[in-house]
TORPA-4810 file (N, C-alpha, C, O; in nm, 3 decimals):
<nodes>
NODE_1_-2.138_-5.826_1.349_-2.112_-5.779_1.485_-1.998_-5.678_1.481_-1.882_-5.717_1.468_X
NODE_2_-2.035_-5.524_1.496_-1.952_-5.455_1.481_-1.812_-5.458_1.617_-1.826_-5.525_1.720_X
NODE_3_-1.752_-5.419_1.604_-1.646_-5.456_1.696_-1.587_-5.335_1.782_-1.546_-5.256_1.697_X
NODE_4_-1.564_-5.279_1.911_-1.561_-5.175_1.944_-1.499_-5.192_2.101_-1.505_-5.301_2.157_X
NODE_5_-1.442_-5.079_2.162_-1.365_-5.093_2.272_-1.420_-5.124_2.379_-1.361_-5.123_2.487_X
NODE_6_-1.536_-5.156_2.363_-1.573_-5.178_2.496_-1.580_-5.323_2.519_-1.570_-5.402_2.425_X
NODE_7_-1.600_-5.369_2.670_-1.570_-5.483_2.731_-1.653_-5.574_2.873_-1.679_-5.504_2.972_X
NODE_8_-1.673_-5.653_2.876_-1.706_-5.668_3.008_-1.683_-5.789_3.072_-1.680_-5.895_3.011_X
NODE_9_-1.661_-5.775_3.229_-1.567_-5.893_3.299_-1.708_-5.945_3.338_-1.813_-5.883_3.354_X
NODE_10_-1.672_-6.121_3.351_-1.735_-6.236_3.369_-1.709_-6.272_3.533_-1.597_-6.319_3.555_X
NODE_11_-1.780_-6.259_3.630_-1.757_-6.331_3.735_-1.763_-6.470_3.778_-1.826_-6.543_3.701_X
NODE_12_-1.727_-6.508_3.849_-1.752_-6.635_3.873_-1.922_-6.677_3.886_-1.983_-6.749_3.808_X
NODE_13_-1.953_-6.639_3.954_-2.110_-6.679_3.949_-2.148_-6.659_3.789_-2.206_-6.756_3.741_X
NODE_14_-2.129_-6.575_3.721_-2.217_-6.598_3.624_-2.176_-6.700_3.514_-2.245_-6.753_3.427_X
NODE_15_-2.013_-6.714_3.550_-1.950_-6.837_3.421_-2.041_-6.975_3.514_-2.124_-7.060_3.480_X
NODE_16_-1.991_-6.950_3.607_-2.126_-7.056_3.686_-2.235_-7.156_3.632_-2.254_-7.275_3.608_X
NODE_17_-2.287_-7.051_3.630_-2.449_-7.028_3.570_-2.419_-7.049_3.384_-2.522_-7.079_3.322_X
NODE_18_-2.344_-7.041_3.335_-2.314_-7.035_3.168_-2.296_-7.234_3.154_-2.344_-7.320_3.080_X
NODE_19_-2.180_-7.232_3.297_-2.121_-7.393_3.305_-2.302_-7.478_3.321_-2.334_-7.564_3.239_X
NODE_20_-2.364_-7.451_3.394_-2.446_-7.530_3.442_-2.544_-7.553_3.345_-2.597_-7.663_3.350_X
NODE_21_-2.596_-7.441_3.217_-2.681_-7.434_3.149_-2.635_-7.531_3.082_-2.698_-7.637_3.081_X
NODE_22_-2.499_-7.518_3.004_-2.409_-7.610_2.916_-2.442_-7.756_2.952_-2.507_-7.831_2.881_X
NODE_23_-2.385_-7.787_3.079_-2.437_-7.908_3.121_-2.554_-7.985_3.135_-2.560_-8.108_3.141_X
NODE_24_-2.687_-7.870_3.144_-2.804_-7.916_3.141_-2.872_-7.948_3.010_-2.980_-8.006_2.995_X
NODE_25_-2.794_-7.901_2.918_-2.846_-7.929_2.769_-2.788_-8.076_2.703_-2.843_-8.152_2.623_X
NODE_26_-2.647_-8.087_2.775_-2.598_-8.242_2.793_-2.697_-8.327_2.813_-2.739_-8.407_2.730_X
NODE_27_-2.747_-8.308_2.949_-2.822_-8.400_3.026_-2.960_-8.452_3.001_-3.011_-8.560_3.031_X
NODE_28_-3.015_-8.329_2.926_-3.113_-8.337_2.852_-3.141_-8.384_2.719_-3.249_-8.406_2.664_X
NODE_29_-3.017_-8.397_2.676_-3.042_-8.490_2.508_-2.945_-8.591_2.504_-2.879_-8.593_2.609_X
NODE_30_-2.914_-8.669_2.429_-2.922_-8.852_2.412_-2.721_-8.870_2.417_-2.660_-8.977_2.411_X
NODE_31_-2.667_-8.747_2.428_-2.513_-8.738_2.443_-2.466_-8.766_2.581_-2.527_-8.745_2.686_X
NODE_32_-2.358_-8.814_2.566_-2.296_-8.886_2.673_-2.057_-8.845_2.641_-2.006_-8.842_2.529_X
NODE_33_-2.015_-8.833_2.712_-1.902_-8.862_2.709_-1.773_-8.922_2.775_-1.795_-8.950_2.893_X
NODE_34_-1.679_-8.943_2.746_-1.588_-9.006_2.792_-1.493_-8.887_2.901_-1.490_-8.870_3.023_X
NODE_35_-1.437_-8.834_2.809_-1.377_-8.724_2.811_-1.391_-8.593_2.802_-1.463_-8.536_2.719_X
NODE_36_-1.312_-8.531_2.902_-1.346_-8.371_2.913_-1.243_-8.304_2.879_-1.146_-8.324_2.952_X
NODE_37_-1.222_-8.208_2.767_-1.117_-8.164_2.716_-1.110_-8.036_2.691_-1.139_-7.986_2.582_X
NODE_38_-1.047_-7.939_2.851_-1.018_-7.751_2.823_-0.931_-7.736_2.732_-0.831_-7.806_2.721_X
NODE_39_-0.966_-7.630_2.646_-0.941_-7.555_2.616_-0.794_-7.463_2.660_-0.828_-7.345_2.649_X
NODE_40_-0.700_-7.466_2.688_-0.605_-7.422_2.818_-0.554_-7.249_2.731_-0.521_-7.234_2.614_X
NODE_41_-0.563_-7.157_2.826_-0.586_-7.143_2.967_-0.722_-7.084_2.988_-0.736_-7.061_3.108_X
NODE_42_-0.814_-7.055_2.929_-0.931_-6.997_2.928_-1.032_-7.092_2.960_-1.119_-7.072_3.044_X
NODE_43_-1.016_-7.228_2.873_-1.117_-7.319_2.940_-1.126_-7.396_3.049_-1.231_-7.445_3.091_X
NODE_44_-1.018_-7.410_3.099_-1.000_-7.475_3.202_-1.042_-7.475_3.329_-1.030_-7.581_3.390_X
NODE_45_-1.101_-7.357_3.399_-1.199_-7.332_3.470_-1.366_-7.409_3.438_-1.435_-7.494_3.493_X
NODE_46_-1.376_-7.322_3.315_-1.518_-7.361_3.293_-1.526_-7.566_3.226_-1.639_-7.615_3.221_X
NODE_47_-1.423_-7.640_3.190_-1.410_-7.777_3.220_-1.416_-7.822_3.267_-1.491_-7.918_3.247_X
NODE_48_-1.342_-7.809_3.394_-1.353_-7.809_3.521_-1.506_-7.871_3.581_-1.550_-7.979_3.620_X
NODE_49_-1.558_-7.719_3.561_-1.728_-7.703_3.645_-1.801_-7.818_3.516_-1.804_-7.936_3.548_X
NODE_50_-1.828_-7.800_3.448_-1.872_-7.887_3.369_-1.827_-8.042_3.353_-1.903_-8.121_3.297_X
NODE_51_-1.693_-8.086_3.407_-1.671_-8.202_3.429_-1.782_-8.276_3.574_-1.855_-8.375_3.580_X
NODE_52_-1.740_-8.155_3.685_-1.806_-8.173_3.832_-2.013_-8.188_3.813_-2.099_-8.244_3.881_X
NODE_53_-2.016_-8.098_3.678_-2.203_-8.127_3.692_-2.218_-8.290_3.577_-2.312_-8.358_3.534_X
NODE_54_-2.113_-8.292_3.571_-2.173_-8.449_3.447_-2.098_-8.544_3.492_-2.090_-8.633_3.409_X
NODE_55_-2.026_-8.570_3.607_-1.956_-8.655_3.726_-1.871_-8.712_3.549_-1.916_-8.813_3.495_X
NODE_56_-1.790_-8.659_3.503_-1.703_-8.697_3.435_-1.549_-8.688_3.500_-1.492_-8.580_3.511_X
NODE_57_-1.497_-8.799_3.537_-1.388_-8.827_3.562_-1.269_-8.740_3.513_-1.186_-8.661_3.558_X
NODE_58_-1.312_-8.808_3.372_-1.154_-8.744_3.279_-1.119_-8.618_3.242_-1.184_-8.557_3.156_X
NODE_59_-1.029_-8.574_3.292_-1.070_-8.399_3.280_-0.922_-8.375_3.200_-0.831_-8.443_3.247_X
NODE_60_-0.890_-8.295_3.096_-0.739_-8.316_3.041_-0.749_-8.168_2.916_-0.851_-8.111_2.877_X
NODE_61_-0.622_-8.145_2.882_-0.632_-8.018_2.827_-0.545_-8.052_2.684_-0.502_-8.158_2.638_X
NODE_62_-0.542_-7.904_2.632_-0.433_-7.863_2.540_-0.472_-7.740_2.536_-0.579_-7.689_2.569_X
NODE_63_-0.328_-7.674_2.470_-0.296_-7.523_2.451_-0.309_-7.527_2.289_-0.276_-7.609_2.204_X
NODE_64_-0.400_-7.344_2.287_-0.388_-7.339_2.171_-0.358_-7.178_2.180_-0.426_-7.103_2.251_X
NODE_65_-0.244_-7.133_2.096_-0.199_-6.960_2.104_-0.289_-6.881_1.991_-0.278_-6.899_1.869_X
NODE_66_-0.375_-6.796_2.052_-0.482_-6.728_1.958_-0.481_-6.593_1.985_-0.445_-6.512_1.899_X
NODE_67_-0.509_-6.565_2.073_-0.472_-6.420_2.160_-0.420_-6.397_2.274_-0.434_-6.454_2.382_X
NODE_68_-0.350_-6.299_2.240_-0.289_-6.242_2.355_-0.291_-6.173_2.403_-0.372_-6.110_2.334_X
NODE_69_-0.251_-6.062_2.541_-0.313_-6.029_2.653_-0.458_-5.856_2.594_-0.487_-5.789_2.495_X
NODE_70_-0.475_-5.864_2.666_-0.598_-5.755_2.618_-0.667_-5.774_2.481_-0.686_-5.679_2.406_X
NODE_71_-0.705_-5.906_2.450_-0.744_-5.900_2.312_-0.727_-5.920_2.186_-0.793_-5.954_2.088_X
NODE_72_-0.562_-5.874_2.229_-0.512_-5.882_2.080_-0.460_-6.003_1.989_-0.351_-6.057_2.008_X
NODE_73_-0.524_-6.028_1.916_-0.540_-6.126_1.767_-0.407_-6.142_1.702_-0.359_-6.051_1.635_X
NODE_74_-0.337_-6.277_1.724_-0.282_-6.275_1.667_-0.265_-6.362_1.532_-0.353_-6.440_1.496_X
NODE_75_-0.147_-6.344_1.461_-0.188_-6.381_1.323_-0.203_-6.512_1.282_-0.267_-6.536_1.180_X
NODE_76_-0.141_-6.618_1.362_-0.172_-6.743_1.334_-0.184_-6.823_1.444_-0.107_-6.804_1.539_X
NODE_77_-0.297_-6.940_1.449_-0.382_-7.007_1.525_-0.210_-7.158_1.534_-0.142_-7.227_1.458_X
NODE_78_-0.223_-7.131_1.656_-0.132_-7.268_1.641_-0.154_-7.362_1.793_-0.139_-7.317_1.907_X
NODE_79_-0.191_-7.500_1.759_-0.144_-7.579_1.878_-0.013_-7.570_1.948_0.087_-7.617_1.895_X
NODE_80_-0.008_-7.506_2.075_0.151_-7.510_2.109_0.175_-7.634_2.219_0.283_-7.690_2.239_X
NODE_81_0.025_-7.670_2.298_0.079_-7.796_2.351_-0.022_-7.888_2.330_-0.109_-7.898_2.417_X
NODE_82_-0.033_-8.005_2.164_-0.085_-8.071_2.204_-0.153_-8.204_2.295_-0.089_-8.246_2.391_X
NODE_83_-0.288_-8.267_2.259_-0.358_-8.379_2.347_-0.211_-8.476_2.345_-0.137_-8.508_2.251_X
NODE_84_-0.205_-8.505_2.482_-0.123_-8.610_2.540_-0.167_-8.761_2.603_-0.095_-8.828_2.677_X
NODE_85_-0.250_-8.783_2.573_-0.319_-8.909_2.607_-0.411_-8.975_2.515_-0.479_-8.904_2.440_X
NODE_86_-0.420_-9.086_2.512_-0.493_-9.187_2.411_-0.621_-9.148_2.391_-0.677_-9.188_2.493_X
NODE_87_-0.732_-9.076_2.299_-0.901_-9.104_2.278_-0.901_-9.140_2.198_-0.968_-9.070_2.123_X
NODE_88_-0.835_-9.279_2.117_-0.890_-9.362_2.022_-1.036_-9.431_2.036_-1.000_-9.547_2.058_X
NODE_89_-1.171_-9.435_2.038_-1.298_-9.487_2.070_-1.302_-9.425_2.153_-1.311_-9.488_2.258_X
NODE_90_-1.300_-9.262_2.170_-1.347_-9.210_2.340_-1.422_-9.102_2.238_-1.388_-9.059_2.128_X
NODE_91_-1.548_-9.075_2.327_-1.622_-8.958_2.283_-1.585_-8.846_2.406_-1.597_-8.842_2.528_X
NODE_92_-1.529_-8.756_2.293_-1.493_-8.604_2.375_-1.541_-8.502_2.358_-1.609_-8.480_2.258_X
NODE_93_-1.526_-8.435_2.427_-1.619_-8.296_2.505_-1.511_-8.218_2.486_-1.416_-8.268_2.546_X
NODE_94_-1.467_-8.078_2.409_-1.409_-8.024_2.400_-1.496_-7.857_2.511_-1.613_-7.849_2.546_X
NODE_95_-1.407_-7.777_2.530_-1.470_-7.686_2.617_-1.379_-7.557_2.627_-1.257_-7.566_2.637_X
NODE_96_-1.450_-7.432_2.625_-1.363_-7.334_2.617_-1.463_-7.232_2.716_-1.569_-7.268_2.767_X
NODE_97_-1.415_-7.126_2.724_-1.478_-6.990_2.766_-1.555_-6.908_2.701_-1.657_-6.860_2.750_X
NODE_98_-1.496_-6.876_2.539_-1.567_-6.816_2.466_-1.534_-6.820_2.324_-1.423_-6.845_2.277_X
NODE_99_-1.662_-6.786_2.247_-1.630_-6.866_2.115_-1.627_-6.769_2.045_-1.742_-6.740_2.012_X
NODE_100_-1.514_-6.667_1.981_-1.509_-6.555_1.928_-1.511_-6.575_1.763_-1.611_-6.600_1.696_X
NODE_101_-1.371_-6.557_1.713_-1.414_-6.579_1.578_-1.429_-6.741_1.537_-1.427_-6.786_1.422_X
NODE_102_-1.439_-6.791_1.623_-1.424_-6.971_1.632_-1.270_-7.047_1.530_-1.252_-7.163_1.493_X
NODE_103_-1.198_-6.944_1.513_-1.072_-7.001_1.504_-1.022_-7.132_1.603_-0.994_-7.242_1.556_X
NODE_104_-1.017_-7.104_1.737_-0.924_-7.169_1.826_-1.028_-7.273_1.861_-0.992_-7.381_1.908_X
NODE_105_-1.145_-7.247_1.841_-1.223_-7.386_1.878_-1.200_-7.485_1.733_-1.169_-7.604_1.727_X
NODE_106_-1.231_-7.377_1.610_-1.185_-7.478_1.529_-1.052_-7.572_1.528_-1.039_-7.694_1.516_X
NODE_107_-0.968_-7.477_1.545_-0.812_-7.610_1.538_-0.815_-7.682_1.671_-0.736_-7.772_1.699_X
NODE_108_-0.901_-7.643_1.745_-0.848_-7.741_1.874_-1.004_-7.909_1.854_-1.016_-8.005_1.931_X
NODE_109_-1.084_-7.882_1.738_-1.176_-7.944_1.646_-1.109_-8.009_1.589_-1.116_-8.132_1.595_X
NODE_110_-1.034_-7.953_1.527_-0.980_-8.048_1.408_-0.828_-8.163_1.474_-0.820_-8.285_1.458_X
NODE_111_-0.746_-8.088_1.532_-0.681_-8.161_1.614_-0.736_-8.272_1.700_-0.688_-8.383_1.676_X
NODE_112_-0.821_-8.266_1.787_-0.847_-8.401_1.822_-0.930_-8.503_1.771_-0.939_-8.621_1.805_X
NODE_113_-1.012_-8.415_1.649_-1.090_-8.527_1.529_-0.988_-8.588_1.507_-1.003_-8.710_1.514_X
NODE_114_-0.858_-8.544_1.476_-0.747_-8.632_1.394_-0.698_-8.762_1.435_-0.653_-8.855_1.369_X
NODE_115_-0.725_-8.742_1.613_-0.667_-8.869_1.634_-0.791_-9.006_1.718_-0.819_-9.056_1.826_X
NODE_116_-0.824_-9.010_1.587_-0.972_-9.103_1.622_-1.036_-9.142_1.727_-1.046_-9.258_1.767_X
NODE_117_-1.103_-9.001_1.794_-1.206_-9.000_1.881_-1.303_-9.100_1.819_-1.274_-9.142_1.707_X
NODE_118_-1.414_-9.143_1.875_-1.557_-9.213_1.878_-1.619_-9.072_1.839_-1.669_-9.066_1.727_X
NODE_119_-1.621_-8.978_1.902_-1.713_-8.857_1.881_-1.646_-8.761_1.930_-1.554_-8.786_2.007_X
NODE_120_-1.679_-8.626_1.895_-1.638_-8.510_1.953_-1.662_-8.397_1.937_-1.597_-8.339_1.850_X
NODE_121_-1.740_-8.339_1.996_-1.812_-8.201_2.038_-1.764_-8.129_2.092_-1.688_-8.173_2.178_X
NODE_122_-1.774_-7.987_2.079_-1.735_-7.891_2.157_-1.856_-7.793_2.249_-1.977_-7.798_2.228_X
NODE_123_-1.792_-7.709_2.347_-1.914_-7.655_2.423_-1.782_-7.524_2.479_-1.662_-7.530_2.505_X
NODE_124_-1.902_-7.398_2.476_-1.861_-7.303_2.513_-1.950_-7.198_2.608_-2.064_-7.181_2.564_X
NODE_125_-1.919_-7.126_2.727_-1.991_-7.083_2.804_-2.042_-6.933_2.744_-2.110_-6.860_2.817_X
NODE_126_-2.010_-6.899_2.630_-2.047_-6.796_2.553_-1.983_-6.743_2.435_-1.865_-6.711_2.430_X
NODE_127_-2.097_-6.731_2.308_-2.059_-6.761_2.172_-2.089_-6.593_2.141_-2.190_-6.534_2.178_X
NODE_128_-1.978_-6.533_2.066_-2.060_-6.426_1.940_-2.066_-6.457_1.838_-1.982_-6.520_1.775_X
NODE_129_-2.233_-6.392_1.778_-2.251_-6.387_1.636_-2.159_-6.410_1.548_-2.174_-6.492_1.458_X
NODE_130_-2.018_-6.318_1.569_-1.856_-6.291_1.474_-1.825_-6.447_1.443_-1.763_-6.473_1.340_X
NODE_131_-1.864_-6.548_1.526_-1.791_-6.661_1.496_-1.819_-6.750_1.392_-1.936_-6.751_1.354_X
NODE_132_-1.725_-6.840_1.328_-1.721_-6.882_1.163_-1.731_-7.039_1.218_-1.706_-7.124_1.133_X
NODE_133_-1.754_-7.074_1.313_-1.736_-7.216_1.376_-1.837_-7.215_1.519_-1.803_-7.171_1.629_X
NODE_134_-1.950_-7.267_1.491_-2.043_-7.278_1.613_-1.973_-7.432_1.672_-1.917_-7.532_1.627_X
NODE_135_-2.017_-7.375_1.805_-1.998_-7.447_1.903_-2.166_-7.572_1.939_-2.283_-7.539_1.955_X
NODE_136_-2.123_-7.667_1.940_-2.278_-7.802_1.946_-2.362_-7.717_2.105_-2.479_-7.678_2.096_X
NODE_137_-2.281_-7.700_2.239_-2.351_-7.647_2.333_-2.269_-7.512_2.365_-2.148_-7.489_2.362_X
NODE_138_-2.408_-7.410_2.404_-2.318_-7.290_2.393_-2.424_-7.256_2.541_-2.536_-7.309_2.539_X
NODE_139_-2.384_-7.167_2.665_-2.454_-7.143_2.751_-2.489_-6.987_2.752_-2.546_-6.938_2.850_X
NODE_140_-2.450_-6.899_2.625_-2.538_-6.759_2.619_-2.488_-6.741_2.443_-2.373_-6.727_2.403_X
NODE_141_-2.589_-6.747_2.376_-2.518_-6.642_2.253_-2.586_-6.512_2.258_-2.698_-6.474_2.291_X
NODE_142_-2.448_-6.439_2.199_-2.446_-6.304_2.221_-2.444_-6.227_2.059_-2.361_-6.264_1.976_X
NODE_143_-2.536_-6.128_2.031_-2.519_-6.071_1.952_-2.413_-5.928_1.915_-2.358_-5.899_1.808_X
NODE_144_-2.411_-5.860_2.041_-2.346_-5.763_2.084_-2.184_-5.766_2.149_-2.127_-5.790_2.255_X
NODE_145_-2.149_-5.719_1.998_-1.957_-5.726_2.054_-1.950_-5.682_2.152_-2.021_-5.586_2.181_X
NODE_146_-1.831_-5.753_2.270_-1.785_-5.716_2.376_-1.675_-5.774_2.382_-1.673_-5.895_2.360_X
NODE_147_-1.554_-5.702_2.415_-1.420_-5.818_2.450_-1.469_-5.849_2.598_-1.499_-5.758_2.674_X
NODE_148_-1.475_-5.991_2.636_-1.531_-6.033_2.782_-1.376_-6.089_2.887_-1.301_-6.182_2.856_X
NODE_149_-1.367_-6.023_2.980_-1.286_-6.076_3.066_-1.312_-6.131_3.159_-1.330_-6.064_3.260_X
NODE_150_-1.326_-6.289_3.165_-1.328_-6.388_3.284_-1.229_-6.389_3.428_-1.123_-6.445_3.455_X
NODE_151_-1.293_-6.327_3.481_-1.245_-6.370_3.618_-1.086_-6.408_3.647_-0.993_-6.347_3.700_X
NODE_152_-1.103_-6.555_3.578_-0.980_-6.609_3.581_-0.855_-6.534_3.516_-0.746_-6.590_3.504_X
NODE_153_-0.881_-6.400_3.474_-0.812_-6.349_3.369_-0.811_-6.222_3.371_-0.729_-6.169_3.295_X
NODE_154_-0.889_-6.143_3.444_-0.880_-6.017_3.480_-0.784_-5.925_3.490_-0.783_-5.808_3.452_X
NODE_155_-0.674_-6.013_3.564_-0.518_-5.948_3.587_-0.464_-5.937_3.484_-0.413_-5.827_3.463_X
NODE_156_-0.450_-6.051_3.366_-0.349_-5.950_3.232_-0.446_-5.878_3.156_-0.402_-5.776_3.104_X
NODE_157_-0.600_-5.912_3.128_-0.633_-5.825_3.093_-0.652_-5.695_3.082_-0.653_-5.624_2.981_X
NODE_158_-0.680_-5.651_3.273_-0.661_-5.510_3.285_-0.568_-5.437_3.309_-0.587_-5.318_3.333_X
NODE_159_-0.438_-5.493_3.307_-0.283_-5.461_3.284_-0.269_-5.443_3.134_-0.217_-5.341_3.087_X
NODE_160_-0.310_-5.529_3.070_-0.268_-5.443_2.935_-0.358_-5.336_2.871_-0.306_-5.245_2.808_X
NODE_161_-0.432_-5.340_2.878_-0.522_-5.198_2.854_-0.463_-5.090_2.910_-0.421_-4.996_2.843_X
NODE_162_-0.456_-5.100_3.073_-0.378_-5.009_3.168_-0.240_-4.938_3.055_-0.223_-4.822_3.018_X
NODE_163_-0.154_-5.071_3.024_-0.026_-5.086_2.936_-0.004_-4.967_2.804_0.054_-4.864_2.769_X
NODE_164_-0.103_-5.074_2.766_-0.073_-4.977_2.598_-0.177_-4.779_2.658_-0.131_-4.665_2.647_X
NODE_165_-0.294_-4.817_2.704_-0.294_-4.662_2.678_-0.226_-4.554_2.759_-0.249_-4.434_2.762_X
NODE_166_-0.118_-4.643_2.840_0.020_-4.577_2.905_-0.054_-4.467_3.069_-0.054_-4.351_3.110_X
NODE_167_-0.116_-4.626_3.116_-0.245_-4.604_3.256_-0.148_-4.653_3.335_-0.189_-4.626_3.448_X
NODE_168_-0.005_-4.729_3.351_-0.024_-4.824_3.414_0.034_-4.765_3.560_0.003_-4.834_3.657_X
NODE_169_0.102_-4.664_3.582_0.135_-4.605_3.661_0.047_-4.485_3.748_0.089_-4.433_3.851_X
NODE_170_-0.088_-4.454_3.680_-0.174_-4.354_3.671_-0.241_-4.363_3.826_-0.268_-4.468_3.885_X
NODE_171_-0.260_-4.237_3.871_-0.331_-4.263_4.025_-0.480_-4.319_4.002_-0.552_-4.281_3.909_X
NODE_172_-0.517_-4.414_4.098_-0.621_-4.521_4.075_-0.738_-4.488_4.064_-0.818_-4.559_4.002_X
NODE_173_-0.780_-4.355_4.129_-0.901_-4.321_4.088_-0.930_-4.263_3.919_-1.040_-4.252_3.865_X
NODE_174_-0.808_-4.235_3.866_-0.760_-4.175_3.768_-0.811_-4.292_3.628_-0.896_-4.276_3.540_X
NODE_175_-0.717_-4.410_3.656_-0.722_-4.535_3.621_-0.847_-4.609_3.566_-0.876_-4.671_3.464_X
NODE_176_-0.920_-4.566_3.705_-1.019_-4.688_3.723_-1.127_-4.587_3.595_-1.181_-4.628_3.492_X
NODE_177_-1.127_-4.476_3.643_-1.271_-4.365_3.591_-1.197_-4.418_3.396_-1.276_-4.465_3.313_X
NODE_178_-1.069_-4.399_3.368_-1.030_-4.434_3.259_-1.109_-4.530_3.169_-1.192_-4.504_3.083_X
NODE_179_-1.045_-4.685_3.223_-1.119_-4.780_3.258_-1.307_-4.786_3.185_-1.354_-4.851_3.092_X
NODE_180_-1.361_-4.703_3.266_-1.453_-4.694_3.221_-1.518_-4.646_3.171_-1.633_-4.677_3.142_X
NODE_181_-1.420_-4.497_3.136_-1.502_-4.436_2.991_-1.429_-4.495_2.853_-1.469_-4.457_2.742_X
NODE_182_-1.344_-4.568_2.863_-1.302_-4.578_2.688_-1.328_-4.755_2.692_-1.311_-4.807_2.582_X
NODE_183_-1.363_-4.845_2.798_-1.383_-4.968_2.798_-1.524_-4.997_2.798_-1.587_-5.068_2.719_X
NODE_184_-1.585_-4.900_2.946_-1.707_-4.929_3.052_-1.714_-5.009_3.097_-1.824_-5.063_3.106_X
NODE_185_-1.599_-5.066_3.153_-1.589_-5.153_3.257_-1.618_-5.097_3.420_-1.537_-5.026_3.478_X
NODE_186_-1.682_-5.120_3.450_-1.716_-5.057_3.623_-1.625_-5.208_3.718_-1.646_-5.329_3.711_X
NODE_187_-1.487_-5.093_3.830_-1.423_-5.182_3.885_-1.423_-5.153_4.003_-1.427_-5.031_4.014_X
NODE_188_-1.421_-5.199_4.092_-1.418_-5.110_4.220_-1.303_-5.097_4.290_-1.209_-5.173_4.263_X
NODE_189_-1.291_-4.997_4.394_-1.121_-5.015_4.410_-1.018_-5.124_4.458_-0.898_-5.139_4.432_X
NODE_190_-1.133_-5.215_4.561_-1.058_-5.319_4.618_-0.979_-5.422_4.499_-0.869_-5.477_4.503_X
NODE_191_-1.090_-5.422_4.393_-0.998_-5.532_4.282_-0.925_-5.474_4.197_-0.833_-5.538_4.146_X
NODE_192_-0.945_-5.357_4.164_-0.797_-5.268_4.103_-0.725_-5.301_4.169_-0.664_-5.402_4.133_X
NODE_193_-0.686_-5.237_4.309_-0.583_-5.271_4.371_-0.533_-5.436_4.408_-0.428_-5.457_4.470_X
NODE_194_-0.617_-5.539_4.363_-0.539_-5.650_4.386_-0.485_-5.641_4.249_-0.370_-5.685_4.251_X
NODE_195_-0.520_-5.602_4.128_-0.461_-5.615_3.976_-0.352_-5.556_4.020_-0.255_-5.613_4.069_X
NODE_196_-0.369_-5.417_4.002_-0.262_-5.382_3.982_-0.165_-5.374_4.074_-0.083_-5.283_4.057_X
NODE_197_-0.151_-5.452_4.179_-0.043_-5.508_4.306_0.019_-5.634_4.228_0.099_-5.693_4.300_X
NODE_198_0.006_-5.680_4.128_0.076_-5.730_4.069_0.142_-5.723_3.897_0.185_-5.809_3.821_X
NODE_199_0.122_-5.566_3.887_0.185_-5.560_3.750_0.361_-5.585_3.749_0.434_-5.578_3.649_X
NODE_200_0.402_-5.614_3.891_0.568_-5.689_3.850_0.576_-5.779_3.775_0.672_-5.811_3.705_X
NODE_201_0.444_-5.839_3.788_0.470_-5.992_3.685_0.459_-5.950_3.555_0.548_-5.983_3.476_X
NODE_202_0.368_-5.884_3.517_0.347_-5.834_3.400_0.457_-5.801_3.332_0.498_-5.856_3.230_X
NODE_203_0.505_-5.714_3.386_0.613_-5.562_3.318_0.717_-5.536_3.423_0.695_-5.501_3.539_X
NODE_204_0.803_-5.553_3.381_0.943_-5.483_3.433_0.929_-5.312_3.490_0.939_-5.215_3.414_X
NODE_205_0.911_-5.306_3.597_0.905_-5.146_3.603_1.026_-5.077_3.640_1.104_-5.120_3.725_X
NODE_206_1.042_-4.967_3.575_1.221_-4.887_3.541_1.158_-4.769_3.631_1.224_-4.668_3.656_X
</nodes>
């Protein structure tokens, strides 16, 4: 999967629709779980919805630092907040957004194998080819690189792109047309302007 600048944002309806497939492949074969365990901060949405279609109670997270804002890869995979609660004999459901080079699904795999689950699977609302670690339920695999920006995530994503190719101040029609010749992201103006009404948080502006 060759790898290349372009990108495309995930709306809610369609992570939706990714959550529900995920769940229906649950429901449909002989698996069952205890526990529901995001991914934080990317999975946690799509856990969420997937806790609500399999009336699973237990909904609980951990952080794992893999990338950071627009994409960028960084060099080592680390748990920064791990599982805080007992799944000794609990079968868990691990869950993320997307399963890229399957680094972060792997350590967040191997971390809670460690502390003697009953079982434990992972599920992701969309896998690429690139990845070295499949996911047991996946709700689209994709052959075709794309960096994908979820919804939930839109704002640092399109702040740092904005960032580094030095957009971030740029008049919006300017921006946006940017945007979508070196990404092809199509944005329209109303949600530019909610992004970028908050690049204070982002960046210090001088």
């Amino acid at each position: 999967m060759n790898k290349d600048a372009s990108a495309r944002i995930i709306f809610l309806d369609e992570a939706y629709e990714m959550a529900y497939r995920v769940s229906k492949q649950i429901t449909d074969s002989s698996d069952s779980y205890d526990i529901i365990l995001g991914i934080s901060r990317g999975g946690l949405p799509p856990a969420r919805m997937i806790s609500d279609f399999l009336n699973i109670e237990t909904l609980t997270s951990l952080q794992i630092s893999h990338y950071a804002r627009g994409g960028v890869e960084k060099e080592k995979v680390d748990v920064t907040d791990p599982l805080n609660i007992d799944i000794e004999g609990k079968k868990v459901l691990i869950v993320d957004d997307v399963n890229d080079s399957g680094e972060t699904l792997k350590a967040a795999y191997e971390h809670v194998g460690s502390l003697n689950p009953a079982d434990v699977k992972t599920a992701v609302l969309h896998e690429k080819s690139s990845t070295s670690f499949n996911a047991h339920y996946t709700g689209s695999d994709l052959s075709e690189w794309k960096w994908l920006i979820y919804q939930w995530a839109v704002t640092e994503d399109i702040l740092e792109f904005l960032n580094k190719d030095e957009m971030l101040n740029a008049e919006e029609n300017k921006a946006i047309n940017h945007l979508s010749e070196k990404y092809g992201l199509k944005i329209n103006i109303d949600l530019f302007k909610k992004i970028v009404s908050m690049k204070d948080n982002y960046f210090q502006q001088t």
